[in-house]
C-alpha positions as CSV (number, residue, x, y, z in Angstrom):
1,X,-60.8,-10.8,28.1
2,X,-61.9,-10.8,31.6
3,X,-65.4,-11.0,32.0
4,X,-67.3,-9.0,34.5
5,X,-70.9,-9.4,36.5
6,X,-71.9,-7.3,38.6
7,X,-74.3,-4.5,39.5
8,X,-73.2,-1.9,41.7
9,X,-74.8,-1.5,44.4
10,X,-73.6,2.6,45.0
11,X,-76.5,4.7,42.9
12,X,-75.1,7.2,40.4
13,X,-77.2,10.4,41.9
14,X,-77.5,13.4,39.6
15,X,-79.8,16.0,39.7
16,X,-82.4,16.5,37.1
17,X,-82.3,20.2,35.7
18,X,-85.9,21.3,37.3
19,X,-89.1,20.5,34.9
20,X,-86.7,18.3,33.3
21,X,-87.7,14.8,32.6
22,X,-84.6,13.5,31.5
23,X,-80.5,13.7,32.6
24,X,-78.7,14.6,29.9
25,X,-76.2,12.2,27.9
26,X,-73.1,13.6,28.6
27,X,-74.0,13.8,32.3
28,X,-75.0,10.0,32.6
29,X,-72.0,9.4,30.6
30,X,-69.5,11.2,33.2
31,X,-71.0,10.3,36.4
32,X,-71.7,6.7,35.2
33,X,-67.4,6.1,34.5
34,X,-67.0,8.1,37.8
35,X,-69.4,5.5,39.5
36,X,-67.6,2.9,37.6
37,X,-63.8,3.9,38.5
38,X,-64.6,4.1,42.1
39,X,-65.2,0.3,42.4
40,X,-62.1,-1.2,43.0
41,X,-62.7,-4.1,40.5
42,X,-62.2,-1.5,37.7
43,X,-60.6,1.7,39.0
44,X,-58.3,3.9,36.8
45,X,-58.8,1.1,33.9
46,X,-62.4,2.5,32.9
47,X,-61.7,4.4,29.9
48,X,-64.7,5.8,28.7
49,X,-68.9,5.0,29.0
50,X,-70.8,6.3,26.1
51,X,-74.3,5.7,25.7
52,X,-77.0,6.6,22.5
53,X,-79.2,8.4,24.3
54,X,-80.5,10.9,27.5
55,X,-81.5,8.5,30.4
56,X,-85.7,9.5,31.4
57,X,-85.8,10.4,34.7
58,X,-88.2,7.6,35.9
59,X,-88.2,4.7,38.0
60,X,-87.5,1.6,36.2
61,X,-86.3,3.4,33.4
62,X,-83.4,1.8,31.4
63,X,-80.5,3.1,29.2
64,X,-78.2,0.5,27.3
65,X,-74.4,1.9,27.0
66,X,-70.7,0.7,26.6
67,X,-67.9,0.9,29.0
68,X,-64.4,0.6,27.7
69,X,-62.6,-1.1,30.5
70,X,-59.0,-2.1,30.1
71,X,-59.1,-1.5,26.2
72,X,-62.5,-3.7,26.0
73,X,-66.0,-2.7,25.3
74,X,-68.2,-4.4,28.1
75,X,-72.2,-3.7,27.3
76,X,-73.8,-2.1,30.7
77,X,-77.0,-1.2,31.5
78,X,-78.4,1.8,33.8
79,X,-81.4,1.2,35.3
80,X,-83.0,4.0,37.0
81,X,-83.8,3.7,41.0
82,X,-85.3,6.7,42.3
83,X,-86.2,10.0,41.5
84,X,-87.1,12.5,44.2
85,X,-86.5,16.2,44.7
86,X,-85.2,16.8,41.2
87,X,-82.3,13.9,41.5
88,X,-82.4,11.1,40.1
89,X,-80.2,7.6,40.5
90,X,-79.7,4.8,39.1
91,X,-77.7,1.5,39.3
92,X,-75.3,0.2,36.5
93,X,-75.3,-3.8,35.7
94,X,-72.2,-4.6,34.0
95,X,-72.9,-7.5,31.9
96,X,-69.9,-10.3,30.9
């Protein structure tokens, strides 16, 4: 199994529905393997991220999930960044 460490440094942006204090699970999920296939360590091999819960829309909030990269499930956690103007981002820490 390869083993990855890194934490991309591109924040996964996604607006928050307004009076929301939360970005949905399915929406993390998406735009978190989007985030994920665009580094070019992992590309077109990220199969899927899915993750237990919404991710709260504020700072220093964190959201344990599972990436399936290449066939193999590699723990990763979001960690959110900022949230201004009804978006919020986050980075994602993929652990080894």
């Amino acid at each position: 199994m390869k083993k990855y460490l890194l934490m991309l440094a591109a924040a996964a942006p996604l607006l928050v529905a307004c009076g929301a204090s939360s970005v949905s699970e399915s929406d993390v999920e998406s735009t978190t393997k989007e985030q994920l296939a665009s580094n070019p360590d992992f590309g077109d091999s990220v199969e899927k991220v899915e993750c237990s819960d919404d991710l709260k829309a504020e700072k220093g909030e964190t959201l344990d999930c599972t990436a399936t990269i290449a066939g193999e499930e590699v723990a990763i956690t979001l960690e959110v960044t900022k949230v201004e103007d009804n978006t919020a981002e986050w980075t994602i820490d993929v652990a080894e």
